[in-house]
One Martini backbone bead per residue (centre of mass of N, CA, C, O) as a GRO file, in nm:
protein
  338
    1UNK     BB    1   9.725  12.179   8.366
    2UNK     BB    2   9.380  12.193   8.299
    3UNK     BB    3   9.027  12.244   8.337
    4UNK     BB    4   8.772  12.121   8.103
    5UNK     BB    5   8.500  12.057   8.265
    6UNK     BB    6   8.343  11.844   8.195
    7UNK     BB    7   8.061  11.658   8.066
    8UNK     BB    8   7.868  11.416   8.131
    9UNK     BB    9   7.717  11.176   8.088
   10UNK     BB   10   7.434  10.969   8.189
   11UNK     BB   11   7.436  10.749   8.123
   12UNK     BB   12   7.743  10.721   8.253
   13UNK     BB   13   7.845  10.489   8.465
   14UNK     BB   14   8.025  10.511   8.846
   15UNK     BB   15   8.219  10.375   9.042
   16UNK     BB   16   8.301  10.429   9.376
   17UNK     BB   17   8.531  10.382   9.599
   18UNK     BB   18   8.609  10.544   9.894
   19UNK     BB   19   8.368  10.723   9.928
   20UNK     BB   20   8.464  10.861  10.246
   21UNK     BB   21   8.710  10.956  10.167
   22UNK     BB   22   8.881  11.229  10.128
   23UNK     BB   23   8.874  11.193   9.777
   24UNK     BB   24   8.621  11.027   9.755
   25UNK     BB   25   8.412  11.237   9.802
   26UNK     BB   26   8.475  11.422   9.607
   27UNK     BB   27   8.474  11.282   9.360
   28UNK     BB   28   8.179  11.241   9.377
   29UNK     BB   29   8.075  11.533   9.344
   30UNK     BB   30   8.217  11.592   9.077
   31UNK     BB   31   8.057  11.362   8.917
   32UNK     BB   32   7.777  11.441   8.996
   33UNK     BB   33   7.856  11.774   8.854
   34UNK     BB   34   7.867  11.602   8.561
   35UNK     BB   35   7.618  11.385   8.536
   36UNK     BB   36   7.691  11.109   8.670
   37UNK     BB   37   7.589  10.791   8.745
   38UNK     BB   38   7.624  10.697   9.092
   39UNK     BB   39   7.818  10.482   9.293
   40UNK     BB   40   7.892  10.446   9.594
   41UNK     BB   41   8.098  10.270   9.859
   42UNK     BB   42   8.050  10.208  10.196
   43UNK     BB   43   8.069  10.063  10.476
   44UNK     BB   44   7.922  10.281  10.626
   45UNK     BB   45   7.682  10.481  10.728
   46UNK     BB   46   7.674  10.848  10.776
   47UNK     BB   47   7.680  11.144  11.033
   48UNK     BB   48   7.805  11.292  10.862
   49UNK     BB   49   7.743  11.610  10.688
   50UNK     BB   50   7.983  11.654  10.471
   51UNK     BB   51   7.987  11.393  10.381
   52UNK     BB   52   7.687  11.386  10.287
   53UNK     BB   53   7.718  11.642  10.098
   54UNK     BB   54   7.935  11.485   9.877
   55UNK     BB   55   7.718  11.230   9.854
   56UNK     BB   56   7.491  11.413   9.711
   57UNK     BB   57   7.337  11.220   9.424
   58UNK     BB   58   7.435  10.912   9.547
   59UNK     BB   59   7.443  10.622   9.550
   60UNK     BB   60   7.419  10.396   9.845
   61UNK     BB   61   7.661  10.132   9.950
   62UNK     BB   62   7.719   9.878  10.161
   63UNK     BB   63   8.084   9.787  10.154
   64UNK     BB   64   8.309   9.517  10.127
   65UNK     BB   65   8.546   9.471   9.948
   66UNK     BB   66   8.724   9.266  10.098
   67UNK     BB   67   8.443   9.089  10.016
   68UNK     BB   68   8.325   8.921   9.773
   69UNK     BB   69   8.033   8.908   9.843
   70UNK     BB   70   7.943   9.181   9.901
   71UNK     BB   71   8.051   9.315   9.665
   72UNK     BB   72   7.891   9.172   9.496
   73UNK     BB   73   7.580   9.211   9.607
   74UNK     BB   74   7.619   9.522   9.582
   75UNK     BB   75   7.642   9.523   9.228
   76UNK     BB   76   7.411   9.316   9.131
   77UNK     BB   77   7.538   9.271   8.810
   78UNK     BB   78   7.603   9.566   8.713
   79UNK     BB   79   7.646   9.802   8.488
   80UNK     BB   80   7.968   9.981   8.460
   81UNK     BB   81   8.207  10.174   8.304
   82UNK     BB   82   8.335  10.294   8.576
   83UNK     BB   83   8.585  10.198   8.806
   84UNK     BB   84   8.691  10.413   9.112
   85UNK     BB   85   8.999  10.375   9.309
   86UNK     BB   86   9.006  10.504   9.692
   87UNK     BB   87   9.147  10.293   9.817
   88UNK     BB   88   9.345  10.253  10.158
   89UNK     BB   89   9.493  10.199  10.387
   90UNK     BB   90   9.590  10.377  10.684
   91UNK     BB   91   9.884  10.301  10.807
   92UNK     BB   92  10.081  10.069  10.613
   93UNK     BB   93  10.030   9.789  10.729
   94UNK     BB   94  10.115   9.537  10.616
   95UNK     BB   95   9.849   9.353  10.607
   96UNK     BB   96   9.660   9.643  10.531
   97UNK     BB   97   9.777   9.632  10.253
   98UNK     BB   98   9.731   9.357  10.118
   99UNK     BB   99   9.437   9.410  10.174
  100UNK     BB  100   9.369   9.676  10.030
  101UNK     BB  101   9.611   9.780   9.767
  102UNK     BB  102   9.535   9.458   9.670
  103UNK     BB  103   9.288   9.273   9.714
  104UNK     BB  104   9.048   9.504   9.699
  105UNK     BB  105   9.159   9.589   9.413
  106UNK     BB  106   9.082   9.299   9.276
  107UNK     BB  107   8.799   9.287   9.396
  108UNK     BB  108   8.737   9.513   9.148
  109UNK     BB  109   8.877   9.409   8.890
  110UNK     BB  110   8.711   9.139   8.862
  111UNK     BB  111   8.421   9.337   8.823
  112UNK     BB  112   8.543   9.499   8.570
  113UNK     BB  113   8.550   9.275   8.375
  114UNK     BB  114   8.208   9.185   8.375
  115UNK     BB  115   8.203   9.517   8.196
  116UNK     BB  116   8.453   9.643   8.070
  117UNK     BB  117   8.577   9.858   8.243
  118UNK     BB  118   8.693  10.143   8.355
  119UNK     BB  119   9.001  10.151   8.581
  120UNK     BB  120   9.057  10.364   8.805
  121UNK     BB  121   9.344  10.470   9.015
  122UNK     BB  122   9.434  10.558   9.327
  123UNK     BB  123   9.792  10.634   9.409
  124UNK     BB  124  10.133  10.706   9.416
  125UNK     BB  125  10.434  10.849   9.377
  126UNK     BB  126  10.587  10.675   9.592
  127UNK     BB  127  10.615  10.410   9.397
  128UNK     BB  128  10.891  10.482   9.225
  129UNK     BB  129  10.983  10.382   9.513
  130UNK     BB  130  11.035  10.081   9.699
  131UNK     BB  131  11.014  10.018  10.023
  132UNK     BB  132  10.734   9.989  10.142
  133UNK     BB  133  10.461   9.764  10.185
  134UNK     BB  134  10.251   9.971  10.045
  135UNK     BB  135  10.403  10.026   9.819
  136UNK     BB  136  10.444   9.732   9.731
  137UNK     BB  137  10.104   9.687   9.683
  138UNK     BB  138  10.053   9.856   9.505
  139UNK     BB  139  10.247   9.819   9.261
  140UNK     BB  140  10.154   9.535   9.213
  141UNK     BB  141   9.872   9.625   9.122
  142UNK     BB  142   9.937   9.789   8.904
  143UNK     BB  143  10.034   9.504   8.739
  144UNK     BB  144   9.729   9.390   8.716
  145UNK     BB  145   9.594   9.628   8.558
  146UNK     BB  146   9.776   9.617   8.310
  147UNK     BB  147   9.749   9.323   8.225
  148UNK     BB  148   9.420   9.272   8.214
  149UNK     BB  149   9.330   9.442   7.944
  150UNK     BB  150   9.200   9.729   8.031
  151UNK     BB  151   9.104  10.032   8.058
  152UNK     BB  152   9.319  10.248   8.212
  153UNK     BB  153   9.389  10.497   8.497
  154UNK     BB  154   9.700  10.613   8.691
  155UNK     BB  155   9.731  10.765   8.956
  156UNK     BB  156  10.001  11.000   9.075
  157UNK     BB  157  10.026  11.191   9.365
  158UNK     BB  158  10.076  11.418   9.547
  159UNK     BB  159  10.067  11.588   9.791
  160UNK     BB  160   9.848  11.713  10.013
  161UNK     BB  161   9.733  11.925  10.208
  162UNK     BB  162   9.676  11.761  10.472
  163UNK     BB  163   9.963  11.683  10.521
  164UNK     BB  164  10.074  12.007  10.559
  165UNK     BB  165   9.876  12.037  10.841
  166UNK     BB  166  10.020  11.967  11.140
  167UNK     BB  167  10.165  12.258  11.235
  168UNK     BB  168   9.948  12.507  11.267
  169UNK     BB  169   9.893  12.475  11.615
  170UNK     BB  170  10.181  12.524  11.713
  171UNK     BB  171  10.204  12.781  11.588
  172UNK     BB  172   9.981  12.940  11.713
  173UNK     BB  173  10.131  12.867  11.996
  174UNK     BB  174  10.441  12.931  11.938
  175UNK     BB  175  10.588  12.699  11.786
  176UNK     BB  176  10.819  12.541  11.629
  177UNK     BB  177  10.918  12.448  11.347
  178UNK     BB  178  10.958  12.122  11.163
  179UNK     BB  179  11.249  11.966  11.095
  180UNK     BB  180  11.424  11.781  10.858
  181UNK     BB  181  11.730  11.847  10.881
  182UNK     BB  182  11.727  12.175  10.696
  183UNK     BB  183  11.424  12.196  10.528
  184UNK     BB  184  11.555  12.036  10.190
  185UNK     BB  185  11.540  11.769  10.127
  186UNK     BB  186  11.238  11.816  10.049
  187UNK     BB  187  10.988  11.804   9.770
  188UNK     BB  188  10.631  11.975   9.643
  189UNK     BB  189  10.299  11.960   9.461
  190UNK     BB  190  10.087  12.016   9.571
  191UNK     BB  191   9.733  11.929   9.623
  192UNK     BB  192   9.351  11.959   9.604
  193UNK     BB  193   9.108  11.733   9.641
  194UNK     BB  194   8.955  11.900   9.410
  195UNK     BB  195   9.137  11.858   9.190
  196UNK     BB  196   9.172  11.592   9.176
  197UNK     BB  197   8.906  11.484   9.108
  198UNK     BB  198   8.883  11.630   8.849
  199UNK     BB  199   9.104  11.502   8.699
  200UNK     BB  200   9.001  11.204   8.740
  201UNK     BB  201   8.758  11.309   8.560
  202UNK     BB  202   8.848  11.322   8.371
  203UNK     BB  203   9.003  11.055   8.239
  204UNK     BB  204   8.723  10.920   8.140
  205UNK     BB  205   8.713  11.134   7.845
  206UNK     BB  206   9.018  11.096   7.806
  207UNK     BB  207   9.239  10.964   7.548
  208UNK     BB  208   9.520  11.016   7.713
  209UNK     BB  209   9.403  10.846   7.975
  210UNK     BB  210   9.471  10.596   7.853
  211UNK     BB  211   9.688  10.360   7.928
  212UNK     BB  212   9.794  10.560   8.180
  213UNK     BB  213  10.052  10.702   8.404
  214UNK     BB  214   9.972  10.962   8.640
  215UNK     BB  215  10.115  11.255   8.696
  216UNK     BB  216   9.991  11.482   9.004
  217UNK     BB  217  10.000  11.795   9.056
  218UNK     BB  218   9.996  12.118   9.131
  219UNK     BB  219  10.094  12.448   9.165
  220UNK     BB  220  10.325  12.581   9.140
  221UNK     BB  221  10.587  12.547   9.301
  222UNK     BB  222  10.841  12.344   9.469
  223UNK     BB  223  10.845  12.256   9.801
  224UNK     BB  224  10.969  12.299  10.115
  225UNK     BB  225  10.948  12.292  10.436
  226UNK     BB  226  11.063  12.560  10.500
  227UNK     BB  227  10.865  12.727  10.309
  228UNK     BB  228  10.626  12.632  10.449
  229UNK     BB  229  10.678  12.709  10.722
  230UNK     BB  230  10.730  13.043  10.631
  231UNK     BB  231  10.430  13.054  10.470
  232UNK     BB  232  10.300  13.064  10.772
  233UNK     BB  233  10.410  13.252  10.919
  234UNK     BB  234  10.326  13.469  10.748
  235UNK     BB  235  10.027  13.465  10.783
  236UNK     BB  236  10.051  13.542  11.059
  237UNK     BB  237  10.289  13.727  11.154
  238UNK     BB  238  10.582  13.563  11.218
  239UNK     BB  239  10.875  13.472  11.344
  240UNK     BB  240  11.049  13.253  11.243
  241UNK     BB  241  11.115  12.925  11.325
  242UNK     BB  242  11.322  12.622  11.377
  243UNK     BB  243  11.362  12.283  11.410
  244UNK     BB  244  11.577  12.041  11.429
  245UNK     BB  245  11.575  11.700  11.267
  246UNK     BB  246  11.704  11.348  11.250
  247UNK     BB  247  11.574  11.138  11.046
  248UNK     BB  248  11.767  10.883  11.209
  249UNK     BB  249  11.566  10.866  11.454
  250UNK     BB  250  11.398  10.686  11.323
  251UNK     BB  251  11.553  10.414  11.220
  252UNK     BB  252  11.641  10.377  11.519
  253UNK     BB  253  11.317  10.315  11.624
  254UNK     BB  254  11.270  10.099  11.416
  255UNK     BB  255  11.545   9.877  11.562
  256UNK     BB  256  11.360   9.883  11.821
  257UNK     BB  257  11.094   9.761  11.712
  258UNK     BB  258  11.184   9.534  11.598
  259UNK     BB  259  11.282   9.360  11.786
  260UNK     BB  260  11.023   9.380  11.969
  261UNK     BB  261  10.836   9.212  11.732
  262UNK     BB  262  10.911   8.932  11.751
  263UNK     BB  263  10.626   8.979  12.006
  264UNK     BB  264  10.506   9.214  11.841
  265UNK     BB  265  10.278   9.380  11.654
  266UNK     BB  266  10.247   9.648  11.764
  267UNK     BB  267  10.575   9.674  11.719
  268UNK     BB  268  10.583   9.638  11.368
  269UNK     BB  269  10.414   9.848  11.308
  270UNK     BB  270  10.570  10.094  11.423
  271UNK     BB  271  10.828  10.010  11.257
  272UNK     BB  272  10.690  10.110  10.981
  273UNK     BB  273  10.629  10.380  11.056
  274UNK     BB  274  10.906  10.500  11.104
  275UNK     BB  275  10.968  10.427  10.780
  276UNK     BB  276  10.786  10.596  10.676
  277UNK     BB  277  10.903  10.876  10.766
  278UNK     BB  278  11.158  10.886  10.672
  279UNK     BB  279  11.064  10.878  10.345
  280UNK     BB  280  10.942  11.163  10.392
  281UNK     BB  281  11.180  11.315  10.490
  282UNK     BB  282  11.394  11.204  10.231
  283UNK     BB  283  11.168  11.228  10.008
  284UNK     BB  284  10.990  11.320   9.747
  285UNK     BB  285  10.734  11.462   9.584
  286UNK     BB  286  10.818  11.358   9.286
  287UNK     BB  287  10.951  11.287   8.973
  288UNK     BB  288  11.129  11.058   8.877
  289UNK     BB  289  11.461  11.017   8.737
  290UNK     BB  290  11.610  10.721   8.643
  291UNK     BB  291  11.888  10.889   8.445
  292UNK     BB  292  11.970  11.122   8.692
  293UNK     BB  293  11.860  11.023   9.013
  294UNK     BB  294  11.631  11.241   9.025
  295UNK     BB  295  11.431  11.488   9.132
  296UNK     BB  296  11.136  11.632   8.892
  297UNK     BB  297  10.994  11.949   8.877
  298UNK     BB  298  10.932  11.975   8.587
  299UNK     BB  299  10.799  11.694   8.522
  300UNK     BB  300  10.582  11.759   8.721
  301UNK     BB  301  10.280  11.786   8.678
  302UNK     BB  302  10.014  12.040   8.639
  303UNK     BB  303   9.726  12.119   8.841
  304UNK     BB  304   9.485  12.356   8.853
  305UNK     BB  305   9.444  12.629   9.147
  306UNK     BB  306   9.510  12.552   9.401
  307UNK     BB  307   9.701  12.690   9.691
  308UNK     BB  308   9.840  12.659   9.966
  309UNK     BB  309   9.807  12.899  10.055
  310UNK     BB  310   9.496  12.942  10.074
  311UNK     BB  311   9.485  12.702  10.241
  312UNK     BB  312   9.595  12.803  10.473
  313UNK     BB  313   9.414  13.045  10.523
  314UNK     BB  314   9.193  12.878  10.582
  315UNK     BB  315   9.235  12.768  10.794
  316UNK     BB  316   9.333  13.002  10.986
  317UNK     BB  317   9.049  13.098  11.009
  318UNK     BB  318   8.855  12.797  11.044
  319UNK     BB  319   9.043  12.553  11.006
  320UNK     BB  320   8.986  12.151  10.963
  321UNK     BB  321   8.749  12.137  10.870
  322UNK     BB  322   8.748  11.860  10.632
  323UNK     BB  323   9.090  11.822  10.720
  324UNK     BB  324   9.176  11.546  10.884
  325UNK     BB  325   9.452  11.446  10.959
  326UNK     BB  326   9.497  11.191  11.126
  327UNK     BB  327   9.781  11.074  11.054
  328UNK     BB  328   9.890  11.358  10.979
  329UNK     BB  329   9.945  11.409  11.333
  330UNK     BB  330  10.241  11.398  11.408
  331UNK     BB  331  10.326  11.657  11.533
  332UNK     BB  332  10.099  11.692  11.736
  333UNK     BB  333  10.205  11.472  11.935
  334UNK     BB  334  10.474  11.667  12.005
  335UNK     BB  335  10.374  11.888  12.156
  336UNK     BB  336  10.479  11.847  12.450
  337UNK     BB  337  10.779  11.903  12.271
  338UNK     BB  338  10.822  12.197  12.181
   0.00000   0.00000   0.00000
């Protein structure tokens, strides 16, 4: 799939949730530039310079979604034609996964119910197996808003590119790329958050995207993490490095913070983490074929123009400016052991 670059109506008012988030921001530029009336929703008002060039030309409005009260409060009442939920827990942690990917989403539901609003939803496509409470939570409320009776669109993206940027500070140290496995158990078809934004605003006014779950990747092909870190390697100029990680020591610790977790919140969340860590190690971010068991990079639509490569190389002349790994620099974490 390419874009097709549409231009909204200015008539059609759009309201965009989580929209200080990484896609959250984009998503709201992108509507800007297609001349959609928009209305921004963020916890509090932001003096990030970048976030606010992101959301300049949309109404900013402070609001609790979590709390249905500011949520009604913000919204005053007012007709949106569509409304556009990028919120998401920030850790995975089963509690604020409940409150954010399921609840905070229903109290928006609620409210486009009360406009007939067409309502999109970024949810993940690893909610296709779901194993972790994060994804059991998003996929919850995707079924409540399939039952809603509304026009909807769940987009399901793959990898982000800045989930894949986690490890390019210690290959720049000289320090060898981490796989998990072989570096050859999973693949995916990254996205740029510009691309998959673009994508979301098609979705409003493209008939074929209505009451439909969406997956979608980047330009292929699909890569697995040995390959990302080759082609690291490769715009360095350095000759590649890789250390094997075994994916089952994340188990190992998942059950050693279980236990602890009988007494401790902060060791049950701590034992959540490493069960994503586990999920993303073994687990593919492509479309699931239920038919033969089996990720298919076939089956994964593509969409955009932004390669990986083109990231990389952007990172490393520039930095991470504007691609704060924040959860994703796991990697990072484990400097001191490279």
């Amino acid at each position: 799939m390419a874009s097709n670059g549409s231009t909204g109506s200015s008539a059609k008012r759009v309201l965009v949730a989580g929209a200080t988030g990484y896609i959250g921001r984009q998503v709201v530029r992108e509507l800007v530039a297609r001349g959609f009336d928009v209305v921004a929703l963020v916890r509090r008002l932001v003096a990030d310079s970048a976030i606010q060039d992101c959301l300049a030309g949309a109404e900013l409005r402070s609001v609790d979604v979590c709390d249905t009260v500011s949520l009604r409060n913000g919204l005053r009442g007012e007709h949106f034609d569509v409304m556009v939920s990028c919120i998401a827990s920030r850790d995975g942690d089963p509690e604020d996964a409940r409150r954010v990917d399921r609840d905070a989403n229903l109290n928006l539901l609620e409210q486009a119910r009360a406009c007939d609003a067409h309502f999109i939803l970024l949810s993940a496509i690893c909610v296709q197996k779901p194993q972790l409470a994060f994804q059991k939570a998003k996929l919850e409320f995707e079924t409540l808003l399939i039952d809603s009776g509304l026009p909807y669109t769940i987009v399901r993206p793959t990898a982000f590119f800045k989930s894949l940027a986690g490890q390019v500070e210690r290959l720049k140290r000289g320090k060898p790329y981490l796989v998990f496995g072989d570096g050859a158990l999973t693949a995916c078809k990254p996205i740029s958050g510009a691309d998959l934004a673009s994508f979301m605003a098609d979705c409003i006014d493209d008939p074929a995207f209505q009451r439909v779950i969406a997956p979608v990747g980047g330009p292929g092909p699909a890569l697995t993490p040995r390959q990302q870190g080759a082609m690291l390697f490769e715009l360095l100029g350095k000759r590649p490095r890789f250390r094997k990680i075994s994916p089952k020591l994340l188990l190992r610790l998942a059950g050693i913070l279980d236990t602890l977790g009988r007494v401790s919140r902060k060791a049950r969340a701590k034992a959540e983490l490493a069960r994503i860590g586990y999920y993303y190690a073994t687990e593919s971010m492509l479309v699931w074929d239920s038919v033969s068991c089996r990720y298919n990079a076939n089956a994964t639509p593509e969409y955009g123009k932004d390669t990986l490569r083109d990231f990389y190389r952007r990172v490393l002349d520039e930095g991470l400016e504007g691609h704060e790994l924040g959860e994703h620099a796991v990697f990072e974490r484990k400097q001191g052991r490279g």
